[in-house]
N, CA, C and O of each residue as an XYZ file, in Angstrom:
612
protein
N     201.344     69.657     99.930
C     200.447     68.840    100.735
C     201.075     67.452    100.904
O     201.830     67.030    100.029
N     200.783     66.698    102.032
C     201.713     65.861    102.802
C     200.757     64.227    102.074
O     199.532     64.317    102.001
N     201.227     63.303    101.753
C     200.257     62.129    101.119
C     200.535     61.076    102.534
O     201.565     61.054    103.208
N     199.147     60.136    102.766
C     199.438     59.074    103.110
C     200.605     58.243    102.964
O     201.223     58.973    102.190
N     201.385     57.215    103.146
C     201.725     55.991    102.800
C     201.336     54.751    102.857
O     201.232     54.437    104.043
N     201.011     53.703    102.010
C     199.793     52.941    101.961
C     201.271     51.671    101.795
O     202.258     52.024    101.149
N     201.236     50.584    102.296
C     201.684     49.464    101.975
C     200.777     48.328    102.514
O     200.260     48.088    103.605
N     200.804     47.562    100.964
C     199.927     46.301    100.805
C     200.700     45.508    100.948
O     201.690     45.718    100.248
N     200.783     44.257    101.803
C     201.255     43.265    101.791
C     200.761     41.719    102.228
O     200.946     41.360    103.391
N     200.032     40.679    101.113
C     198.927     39.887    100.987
C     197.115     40.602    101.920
O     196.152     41.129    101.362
N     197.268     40.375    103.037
C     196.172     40.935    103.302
C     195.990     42.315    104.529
O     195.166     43.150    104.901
N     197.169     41.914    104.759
C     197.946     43.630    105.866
C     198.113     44.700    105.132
O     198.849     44.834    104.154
N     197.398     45.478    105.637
C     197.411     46.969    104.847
C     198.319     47.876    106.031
O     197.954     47.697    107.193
N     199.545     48.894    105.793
C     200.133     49.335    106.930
C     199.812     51.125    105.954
O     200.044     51.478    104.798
N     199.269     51.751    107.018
C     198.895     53.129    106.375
C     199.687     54.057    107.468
O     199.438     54.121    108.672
N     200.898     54.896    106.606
C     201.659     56.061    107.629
C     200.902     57.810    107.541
O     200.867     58.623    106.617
N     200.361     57.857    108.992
C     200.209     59.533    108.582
C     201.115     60.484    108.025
O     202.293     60.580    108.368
N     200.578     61.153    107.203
C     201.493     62.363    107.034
C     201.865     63.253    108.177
O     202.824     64.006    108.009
N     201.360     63.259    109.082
C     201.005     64.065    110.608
C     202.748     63.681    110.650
O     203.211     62.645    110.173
N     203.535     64.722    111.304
C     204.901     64.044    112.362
C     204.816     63.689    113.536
O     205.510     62.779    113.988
N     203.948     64.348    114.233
C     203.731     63.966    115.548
C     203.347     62.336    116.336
O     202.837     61.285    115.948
N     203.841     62.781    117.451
C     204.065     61.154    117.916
C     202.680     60.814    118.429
O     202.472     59.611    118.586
N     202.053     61.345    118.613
C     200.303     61.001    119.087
C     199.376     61.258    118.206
O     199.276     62.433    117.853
N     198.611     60.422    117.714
C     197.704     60.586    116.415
C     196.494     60.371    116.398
O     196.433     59.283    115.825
N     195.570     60.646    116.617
C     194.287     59.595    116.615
C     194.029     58.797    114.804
O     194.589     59.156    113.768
N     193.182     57.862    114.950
C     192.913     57.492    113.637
C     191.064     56.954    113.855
O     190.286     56.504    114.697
N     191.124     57.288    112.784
C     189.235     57.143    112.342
C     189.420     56.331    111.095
O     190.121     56.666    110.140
N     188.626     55.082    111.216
C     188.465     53.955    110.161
C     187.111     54.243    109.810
O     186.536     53.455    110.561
N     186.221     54.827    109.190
C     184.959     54.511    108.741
C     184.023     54.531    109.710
O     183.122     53.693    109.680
N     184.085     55.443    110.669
C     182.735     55.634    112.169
C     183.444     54.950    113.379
O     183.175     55.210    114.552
N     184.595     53.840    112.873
C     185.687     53.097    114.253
C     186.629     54.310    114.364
O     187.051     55.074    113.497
N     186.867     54.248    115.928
C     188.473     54.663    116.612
C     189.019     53.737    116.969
O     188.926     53.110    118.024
N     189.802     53.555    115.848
C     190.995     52.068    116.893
C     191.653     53.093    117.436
O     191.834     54.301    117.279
N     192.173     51.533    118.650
C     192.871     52.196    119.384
C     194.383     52.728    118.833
O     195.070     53.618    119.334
N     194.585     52.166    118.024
C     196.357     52.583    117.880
C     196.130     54.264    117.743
O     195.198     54.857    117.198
N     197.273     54.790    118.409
C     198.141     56.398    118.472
C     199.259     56.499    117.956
O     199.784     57.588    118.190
N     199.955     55.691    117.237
C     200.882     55.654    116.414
C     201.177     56.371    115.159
O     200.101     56.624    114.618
N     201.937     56.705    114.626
C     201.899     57.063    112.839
C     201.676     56.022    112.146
O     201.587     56.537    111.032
N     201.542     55.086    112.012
C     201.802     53.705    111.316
C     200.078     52.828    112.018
O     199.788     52.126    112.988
N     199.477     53.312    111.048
C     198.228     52.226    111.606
C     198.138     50.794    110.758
O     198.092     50.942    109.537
N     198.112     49.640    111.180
C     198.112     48.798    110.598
C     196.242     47.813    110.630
O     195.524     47.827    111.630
N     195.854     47.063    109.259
C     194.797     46.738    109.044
C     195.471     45.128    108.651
O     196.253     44.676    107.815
N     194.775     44.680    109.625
C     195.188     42.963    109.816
C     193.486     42.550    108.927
O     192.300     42.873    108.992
N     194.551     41.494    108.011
C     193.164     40.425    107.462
C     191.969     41.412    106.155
O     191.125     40.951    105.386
N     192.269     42.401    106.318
C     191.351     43.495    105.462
C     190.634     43.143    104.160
O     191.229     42.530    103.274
N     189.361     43.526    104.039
C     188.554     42.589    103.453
C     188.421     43.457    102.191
O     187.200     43.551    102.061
N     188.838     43.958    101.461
C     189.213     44.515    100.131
C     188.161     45.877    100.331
O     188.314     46.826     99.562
N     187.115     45.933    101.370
C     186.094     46.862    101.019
C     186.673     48.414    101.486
O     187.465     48.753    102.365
N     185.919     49.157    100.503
C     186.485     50.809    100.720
C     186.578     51.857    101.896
O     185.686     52.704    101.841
N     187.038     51.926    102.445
C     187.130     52.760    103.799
C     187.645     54.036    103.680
O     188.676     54.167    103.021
N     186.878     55.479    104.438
C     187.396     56.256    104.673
C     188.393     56.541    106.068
O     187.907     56.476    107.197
N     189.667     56.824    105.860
C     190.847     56.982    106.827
C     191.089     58.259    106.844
O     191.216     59.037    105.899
N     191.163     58.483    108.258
C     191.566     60.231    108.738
C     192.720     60.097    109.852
O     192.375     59.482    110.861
N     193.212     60.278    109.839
C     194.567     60.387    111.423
C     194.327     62.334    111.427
O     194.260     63.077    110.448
N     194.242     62.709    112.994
C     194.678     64.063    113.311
C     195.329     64.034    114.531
O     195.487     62.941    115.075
N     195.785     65.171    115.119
C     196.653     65.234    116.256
C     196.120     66.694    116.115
O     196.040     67.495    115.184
N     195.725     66.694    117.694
C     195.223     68.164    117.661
C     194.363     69.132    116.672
O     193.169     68.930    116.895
N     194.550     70.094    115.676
C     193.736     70.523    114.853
C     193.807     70.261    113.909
O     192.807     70.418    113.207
N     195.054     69.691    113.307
C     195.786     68.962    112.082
C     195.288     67.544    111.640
O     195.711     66.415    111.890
N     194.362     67.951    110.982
C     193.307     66.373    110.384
C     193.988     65.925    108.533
O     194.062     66.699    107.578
N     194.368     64.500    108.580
C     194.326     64.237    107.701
C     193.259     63.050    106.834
O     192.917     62.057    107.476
N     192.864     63.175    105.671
C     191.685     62.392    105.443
C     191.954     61.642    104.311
O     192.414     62.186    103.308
N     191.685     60.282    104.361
C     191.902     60.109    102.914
C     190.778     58.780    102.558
O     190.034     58.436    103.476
N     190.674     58.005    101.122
C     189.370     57.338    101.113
C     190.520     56.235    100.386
O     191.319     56.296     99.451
N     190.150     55.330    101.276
C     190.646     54.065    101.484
C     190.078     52.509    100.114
O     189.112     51.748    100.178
N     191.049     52.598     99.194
C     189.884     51.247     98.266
C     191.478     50.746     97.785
O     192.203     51.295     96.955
N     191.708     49.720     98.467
C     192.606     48.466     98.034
C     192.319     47.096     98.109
O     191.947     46.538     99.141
N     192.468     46.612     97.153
C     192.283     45.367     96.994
C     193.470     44.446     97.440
O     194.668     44.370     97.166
N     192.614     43.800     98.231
C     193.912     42.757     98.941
C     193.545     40.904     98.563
O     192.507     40.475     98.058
N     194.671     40.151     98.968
C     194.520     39.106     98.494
C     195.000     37.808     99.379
O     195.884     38.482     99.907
N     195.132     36.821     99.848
C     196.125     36.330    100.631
C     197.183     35.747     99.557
O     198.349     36.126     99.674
N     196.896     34.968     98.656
C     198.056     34.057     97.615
C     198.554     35.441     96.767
O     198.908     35.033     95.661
N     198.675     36.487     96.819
C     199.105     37.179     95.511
C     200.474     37.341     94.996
O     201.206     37.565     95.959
N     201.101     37.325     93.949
C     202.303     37.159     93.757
C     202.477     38.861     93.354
O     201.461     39.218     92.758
N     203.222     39.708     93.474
C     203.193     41.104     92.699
C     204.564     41.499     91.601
O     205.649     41.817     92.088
N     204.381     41.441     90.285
C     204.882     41.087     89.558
C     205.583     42.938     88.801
O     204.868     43.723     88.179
N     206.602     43.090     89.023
C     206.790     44.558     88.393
C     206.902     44.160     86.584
O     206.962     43.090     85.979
N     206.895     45.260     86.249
C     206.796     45.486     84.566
C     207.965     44.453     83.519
O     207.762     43.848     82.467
N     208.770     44.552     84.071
C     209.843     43.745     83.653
C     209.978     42.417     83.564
O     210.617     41.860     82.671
N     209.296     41.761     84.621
C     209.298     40.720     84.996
C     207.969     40.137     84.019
O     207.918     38.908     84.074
N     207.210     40.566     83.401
C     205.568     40.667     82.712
C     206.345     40.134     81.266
O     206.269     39.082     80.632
N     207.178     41.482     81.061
C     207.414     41.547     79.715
C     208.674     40.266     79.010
O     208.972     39.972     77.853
N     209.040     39.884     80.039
C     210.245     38.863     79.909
C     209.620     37.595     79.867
O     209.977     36.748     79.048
N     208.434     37.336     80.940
C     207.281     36.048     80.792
C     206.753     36.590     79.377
O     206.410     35.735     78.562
N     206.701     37.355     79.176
C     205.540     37.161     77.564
C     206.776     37.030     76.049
O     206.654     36.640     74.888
N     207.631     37.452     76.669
C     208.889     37.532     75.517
C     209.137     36.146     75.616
O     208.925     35.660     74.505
N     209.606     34.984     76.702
C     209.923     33.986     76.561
C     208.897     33.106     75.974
O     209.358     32.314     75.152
N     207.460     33.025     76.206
C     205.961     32.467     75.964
C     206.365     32.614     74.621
O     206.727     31.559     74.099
N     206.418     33.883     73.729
C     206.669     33.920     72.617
C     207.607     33.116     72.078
O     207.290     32.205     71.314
N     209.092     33.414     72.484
C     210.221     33.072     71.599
C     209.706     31.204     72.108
O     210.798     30.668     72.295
N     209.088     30.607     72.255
C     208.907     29.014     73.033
C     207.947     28.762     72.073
O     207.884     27.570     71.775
N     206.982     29.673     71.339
C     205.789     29.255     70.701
C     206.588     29.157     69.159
O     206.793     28.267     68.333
N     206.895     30.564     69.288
C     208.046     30.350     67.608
C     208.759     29.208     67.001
O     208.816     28.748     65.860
N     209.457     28.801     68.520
C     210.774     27.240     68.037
C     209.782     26.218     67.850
O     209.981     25.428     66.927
N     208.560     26.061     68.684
C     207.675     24.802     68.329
C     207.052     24.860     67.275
O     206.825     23.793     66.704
N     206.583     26.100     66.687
C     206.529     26.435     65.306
C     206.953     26.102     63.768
O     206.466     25.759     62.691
N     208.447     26.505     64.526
C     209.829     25.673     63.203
C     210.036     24.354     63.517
O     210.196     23.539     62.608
N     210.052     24.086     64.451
C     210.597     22.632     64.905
C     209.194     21.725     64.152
O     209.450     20.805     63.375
N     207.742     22.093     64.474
C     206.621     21.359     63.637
C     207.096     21.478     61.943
O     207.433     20.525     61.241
N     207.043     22.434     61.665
C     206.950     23.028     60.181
C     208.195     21.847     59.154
O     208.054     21.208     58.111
N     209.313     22.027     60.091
C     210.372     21.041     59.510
C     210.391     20.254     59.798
O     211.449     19.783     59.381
N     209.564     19.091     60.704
C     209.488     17.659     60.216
C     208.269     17.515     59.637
O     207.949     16.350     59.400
N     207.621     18.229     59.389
C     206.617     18.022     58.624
C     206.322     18.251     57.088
O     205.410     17.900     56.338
N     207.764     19.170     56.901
C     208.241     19.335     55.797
C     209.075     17.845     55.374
O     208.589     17.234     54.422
N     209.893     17.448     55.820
C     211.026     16.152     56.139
C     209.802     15.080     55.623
O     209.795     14.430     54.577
N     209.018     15.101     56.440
C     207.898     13.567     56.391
C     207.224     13.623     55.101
O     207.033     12.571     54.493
N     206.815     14.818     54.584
C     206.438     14.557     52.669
C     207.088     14.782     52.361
O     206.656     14.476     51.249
N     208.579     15.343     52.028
C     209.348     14.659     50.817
C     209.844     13.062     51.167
O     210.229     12.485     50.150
N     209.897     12.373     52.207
C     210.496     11.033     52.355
C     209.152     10.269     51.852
O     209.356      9.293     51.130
N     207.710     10.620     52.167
C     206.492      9.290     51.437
C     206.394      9.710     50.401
O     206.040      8.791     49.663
N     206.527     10.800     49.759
C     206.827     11.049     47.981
C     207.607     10.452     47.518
O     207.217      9.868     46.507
N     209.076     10.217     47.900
C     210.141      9.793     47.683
C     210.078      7.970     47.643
O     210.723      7.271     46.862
N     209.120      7.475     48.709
C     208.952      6.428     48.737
C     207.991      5.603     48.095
O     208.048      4.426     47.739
N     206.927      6.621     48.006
C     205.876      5.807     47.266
C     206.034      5.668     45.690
O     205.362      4.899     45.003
N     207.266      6.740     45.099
C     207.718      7.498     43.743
C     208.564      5.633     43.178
O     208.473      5.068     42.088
N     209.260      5.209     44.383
C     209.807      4.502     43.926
C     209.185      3.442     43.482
O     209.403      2.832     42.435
N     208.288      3.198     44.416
C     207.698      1.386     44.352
C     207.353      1.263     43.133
O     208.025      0.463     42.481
N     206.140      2.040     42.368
C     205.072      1.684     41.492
C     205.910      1.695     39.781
O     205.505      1.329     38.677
N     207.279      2.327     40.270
C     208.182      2.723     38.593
C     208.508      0.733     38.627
O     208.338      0.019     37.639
N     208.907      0.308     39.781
C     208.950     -1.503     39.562
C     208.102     -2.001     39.303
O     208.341     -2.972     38.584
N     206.784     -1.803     39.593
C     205.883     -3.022     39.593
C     205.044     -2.818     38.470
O     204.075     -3.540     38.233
N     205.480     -1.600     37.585
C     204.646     -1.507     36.222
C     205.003     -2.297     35.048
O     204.325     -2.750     34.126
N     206.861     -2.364     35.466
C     206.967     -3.848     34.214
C     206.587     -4.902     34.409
O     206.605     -5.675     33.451
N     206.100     -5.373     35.677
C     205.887     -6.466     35.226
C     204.450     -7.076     35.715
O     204.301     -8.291     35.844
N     203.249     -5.998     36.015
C     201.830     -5.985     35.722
C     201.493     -5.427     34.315
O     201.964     -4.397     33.833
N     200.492     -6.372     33.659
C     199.896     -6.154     32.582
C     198.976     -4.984     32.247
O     198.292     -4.522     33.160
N     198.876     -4.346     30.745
C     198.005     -3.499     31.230
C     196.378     -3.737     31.258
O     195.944     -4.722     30.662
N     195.565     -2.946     31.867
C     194.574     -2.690     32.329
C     193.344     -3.223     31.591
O     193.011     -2.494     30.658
N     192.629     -4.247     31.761
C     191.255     -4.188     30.763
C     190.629     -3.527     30.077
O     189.728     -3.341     30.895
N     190.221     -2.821     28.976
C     189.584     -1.788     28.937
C     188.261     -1.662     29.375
O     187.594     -2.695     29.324
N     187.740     -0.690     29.775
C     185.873     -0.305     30.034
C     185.493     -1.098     28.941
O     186.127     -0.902     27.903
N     184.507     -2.046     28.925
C     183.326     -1.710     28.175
C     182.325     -0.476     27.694
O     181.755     -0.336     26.612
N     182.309      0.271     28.733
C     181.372      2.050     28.673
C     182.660      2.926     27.434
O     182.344      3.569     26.433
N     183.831      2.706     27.852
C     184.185      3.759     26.725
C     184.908      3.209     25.634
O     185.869      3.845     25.200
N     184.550      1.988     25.062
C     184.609      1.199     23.721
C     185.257      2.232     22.433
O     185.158      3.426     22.714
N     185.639      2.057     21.625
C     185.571      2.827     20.025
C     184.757      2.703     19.494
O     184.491      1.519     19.285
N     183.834      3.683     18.926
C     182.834      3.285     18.166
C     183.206      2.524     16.818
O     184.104      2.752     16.007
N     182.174      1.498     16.847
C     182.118      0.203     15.493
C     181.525      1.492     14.252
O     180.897      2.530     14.457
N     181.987      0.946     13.086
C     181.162      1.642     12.079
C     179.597      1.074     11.940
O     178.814      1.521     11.102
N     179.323      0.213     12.717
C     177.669     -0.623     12.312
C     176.678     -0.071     13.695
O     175.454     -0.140     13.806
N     178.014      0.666     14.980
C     177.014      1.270     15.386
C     177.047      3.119     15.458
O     176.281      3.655     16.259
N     177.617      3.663     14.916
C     176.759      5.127     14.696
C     175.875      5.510     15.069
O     176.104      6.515     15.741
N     174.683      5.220     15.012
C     173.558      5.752     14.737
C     173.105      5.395     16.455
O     171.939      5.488     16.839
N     174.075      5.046     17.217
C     173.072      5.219     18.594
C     173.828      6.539     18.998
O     173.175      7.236     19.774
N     174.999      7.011     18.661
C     175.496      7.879     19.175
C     175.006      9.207     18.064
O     175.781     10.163     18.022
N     174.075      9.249     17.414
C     173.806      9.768     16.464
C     173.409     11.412     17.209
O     173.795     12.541     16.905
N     172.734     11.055     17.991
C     172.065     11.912     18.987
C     173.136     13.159     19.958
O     172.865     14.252     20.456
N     174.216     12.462     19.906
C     175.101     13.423     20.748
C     176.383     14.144     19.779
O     177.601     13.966     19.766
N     175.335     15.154     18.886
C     176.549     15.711     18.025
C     177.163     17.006     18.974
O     176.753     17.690     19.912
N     178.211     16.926     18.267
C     179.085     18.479     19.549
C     177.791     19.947     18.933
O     177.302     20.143     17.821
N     177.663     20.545     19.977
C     177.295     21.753     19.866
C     178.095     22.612     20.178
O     178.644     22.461     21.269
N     178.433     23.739     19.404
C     178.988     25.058     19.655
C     178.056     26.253     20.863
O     177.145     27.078     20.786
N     178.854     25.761     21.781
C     178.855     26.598     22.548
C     179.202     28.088     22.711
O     179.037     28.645     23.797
C-alpha cells in the first residue's frame, strides 16, 4: 500500500499523492481545492486536524490529516539534542570544580591568617579577670553549696 508524503515546513504543509497520475482531485475536509496536481500544498495551516483524500478516477486515496505547525520553529534532529545537553552538562561540571576550588583556596588562606595573628598578641595581653560566678570555694563558705552534692546517676 502506497503512503502519503507529508512535508512540514514552518507553517506550509506540502502533501504528495500516492496516486501517479497527472490529474488528481483532492478533498480537504468537505473543500475541493482547486489544485489537480500530485503535490497539494496548505499555505498558513492552522495546526487543526483534517481529513485528506486525492483520487483520479476510481483510485481514492484517504488519509487523516493532524500536524502541528508553527511559524518560528527551529527542528532539531537527535544529535544535535544530545550534544546541547552533553555540552549544558560538561559547562555545569567545570563551574562546579572551578566553585569548589576557590572555595576550598579561601578557607585554608583565613585559617592560615587568622592562625597567625592571635599566637602574637597573646604575649603581650594579660591574662583574663577571673568570673566572680565561678570563684573557688572559701572553706568559711561550704555550706551554701551544701545543697548541690553530685548524684549518681
Amino acid at each position: 500500500k502506497k503512503e502519503f508524503l507529508v512535508e512540514i515546513s514552518g507553517t506550509t504543509v506540502t502533501i504528495t499523492c500516492p496516486l501517479t497520475e497527472d490529474i488528481v482531485t483532492w478533498e480537504l475536509t468537505g473543500t475541493k481545492p482547486t489544485s489537480n496536481e500530485r503535490k497539494y500544498v496548505i499555505e498558513n495551516h492552522d495546526s487543526s486536524p483534517a481529513n485528506v483524500s486525492c483520487s483520479s478516477g476510481a483510485k481514492k486515496h484517504e488519509m487523516y490529516l493532524n500536524a502541528r505547525v508553527c511559524a518560528n520553529c527551529q527542528e532539531l534532529d537527535a544529535l544535535a539534542v544530545t550534544g546541547i545537553i552533553t555540552a549544558d552538562l560538561l559547562i555545569t561540571f567545570g563551574v562546579m570544580i572551578l566553585v569548589y576550588y576557590f572555595s576550598k583556596d579561601r578557607k585554608g588562606r583565613a585559617s592560615a591568617g587568622a592562625g597567625s595573628r592571635p599566637r602574637g598578641q597573646k604575649t603581650q595581653r594579660p591574662p583574663p579577670v577571673p568570673n566572680p560566678d565561678y570563684e573557688p570555694i572559701r572553706k568559711g563558705q561550704r555550706e551554701v553549696y551544701a545543697g548541690l552534692e553530685s548524684r549518681g546517676f
